[in-house]
PyMOL CGO cylinders between C-alpha atoms (Angstrom):
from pymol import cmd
from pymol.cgo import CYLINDER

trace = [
    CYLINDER, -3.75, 5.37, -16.13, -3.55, 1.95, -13.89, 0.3, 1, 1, 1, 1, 1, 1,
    CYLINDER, -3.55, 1.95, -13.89, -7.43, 1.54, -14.77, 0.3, 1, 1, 1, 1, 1, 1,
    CYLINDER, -7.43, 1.54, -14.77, -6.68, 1.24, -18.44, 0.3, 1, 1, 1, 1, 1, 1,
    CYLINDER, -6.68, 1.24, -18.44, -4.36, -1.28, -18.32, 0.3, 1, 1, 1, 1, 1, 1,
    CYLINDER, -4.36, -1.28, -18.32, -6.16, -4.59, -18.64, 0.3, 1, 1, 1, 1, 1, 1,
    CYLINDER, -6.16, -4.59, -18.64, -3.52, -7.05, -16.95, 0.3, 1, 1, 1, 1, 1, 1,
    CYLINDER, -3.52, -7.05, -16.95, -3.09, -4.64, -13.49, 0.3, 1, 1, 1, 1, 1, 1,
    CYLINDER, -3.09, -4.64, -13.49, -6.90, -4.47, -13.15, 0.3, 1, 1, 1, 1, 1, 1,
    CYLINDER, -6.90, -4.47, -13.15, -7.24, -7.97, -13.30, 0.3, 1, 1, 1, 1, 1, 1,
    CYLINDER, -7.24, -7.97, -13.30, -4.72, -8.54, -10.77, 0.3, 1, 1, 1, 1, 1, 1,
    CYLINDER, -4.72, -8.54, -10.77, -5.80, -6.38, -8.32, 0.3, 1, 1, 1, 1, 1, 1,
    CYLINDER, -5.80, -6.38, -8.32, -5.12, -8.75, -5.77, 0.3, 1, 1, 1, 1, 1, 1,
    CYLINDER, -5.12, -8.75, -5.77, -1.67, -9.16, -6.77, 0.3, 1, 1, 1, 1, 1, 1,
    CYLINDER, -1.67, -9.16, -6.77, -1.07, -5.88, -6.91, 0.3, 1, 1, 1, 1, 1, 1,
    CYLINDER, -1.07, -5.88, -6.91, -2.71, -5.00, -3.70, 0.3, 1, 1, 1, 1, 1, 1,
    CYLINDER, -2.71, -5.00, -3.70, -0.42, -7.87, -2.24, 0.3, 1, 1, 1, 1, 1, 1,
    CYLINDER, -0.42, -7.87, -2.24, 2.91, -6.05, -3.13, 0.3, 1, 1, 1, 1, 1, 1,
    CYLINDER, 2.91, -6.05, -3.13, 1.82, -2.69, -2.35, 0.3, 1, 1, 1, 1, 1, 1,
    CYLINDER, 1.82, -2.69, -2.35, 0.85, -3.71, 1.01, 0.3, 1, 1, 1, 1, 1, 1,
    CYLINDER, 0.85, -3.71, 1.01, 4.39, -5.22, 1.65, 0.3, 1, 1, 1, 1, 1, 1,
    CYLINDER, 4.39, -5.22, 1.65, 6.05, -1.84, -0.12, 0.3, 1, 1, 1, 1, 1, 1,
    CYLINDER, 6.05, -1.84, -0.12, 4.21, 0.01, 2.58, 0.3, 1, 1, 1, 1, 1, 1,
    CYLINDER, 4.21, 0.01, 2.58, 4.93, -2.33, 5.85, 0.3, 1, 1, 1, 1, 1, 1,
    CYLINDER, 4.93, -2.33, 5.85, 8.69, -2.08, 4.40, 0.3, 1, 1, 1, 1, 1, 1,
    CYLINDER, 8.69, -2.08, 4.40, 8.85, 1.59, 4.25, 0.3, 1, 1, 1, 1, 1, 1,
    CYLINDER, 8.85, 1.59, 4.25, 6.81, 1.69, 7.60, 0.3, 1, 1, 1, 1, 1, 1,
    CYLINDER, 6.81, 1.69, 7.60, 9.49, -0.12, 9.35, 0.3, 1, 1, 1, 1, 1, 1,
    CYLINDER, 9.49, -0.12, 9.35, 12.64, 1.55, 7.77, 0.3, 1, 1, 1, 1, 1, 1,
    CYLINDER, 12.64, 1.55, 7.77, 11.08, 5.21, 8.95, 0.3, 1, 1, 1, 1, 1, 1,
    CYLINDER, 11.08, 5.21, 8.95, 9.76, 3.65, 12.60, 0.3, 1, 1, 1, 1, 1, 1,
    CYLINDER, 9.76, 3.65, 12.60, 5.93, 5.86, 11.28, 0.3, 1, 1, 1, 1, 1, 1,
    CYLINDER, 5.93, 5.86, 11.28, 3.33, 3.30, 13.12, 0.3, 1, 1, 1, 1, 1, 1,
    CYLINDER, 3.33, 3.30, 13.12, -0.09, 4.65, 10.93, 0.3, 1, 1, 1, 1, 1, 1,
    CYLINDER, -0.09, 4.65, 10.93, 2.38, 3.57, 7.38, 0.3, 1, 1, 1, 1, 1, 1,
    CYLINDER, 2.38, 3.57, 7.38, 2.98, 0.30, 9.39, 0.3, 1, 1, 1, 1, 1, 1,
    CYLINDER, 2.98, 0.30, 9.39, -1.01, 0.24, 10.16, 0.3, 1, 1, 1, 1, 1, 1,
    CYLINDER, -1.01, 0.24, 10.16, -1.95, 0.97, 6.55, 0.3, 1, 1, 1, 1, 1, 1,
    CYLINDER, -1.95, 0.97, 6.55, 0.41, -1.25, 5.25, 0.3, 1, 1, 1, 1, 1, 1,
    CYLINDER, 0.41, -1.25, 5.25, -0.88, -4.53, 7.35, 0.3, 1, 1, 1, 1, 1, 1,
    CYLINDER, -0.88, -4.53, 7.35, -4.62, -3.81, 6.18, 0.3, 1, 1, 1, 1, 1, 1,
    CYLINDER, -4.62, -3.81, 6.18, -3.77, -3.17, 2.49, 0.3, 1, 1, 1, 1, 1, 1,
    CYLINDER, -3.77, -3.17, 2.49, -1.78, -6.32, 2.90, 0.3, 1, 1, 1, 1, 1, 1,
    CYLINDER, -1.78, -6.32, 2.90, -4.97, -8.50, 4.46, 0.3, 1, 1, 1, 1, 1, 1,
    CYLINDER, -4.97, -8.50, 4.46, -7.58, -6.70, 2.15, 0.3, 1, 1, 1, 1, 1, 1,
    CYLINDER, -7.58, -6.70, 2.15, -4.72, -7.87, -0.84, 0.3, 1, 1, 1, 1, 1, 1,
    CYLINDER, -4.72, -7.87, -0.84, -4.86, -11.38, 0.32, 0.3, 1, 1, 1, 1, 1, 1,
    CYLINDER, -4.86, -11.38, 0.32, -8.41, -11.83, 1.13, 0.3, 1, 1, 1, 1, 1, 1,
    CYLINDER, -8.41, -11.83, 1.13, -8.95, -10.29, -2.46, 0.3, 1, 1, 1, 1, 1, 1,
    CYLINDER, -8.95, -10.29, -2.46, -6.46, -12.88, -3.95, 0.3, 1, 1, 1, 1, 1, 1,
    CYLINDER, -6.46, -12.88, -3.95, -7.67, -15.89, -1.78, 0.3, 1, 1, 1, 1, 1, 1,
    CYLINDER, -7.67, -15.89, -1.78, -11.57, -15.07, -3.04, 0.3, 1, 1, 1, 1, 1, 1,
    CYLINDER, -11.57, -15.07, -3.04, -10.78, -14.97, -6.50, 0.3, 1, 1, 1, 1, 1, 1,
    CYLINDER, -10.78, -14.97, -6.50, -8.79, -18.05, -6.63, 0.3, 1, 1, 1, 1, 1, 1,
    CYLINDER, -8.79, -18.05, -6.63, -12.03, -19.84, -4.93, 0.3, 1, 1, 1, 1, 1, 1,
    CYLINDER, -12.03, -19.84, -4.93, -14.24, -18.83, -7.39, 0.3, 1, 1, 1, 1, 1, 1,
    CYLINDER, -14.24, -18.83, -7.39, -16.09, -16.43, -4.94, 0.3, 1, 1, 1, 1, 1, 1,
    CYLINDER, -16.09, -16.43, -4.94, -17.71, -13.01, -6.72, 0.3, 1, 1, 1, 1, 1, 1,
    CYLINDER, -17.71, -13.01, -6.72, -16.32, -10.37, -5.14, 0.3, 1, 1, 1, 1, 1, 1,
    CYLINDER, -16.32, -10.37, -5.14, -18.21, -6.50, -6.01, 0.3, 1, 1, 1, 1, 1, 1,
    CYLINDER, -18.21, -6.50, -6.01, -19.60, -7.70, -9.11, 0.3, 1, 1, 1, 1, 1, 1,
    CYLINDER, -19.60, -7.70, -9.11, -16.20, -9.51, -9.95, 0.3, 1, 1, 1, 1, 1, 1,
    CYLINDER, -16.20, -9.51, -9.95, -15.47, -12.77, -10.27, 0.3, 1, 1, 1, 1, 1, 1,
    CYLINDER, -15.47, -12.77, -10.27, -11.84, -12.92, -10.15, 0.3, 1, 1, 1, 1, 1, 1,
    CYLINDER, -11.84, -12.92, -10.15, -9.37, -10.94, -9.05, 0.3, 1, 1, 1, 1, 1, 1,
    CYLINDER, -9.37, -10.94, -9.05, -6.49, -12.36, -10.48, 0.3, 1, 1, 1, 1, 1, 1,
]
cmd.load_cgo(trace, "trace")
């Protein structure tokens, strides 16, 4: 369970980061536009995530994402 394990929830950010680019990759390679779509706002929510956090910024009731 991903929510158990203390060191991905923490870097959700991170993880969001990769994913994002995982999807954009495999959105390209098959030519689907809505996995190329998902993929470029998974990647912005990742960074956004990851840029807050490393500011110091409280994010949902977190205060770092990283």
């Amino acid at each position: 369970m991903i929510a158990a394990n203390s060191k991905l929830s923490r870097s959700n950010g991170g993880f969001m980061i990769i994913f994002g680019v995982i999807i954009l990759i495999i959105g390209f390679i098959t030519g689907i536009a809505i996995v190329w779509t998902i993929g470029t706002i998974v990647l912005a929510v990742g960074l956004i995530l990851w840029l807050l956090g490393a500011l110091g910024h409280a994010v949902g009731g977190r205060r770092h994402y990283f």
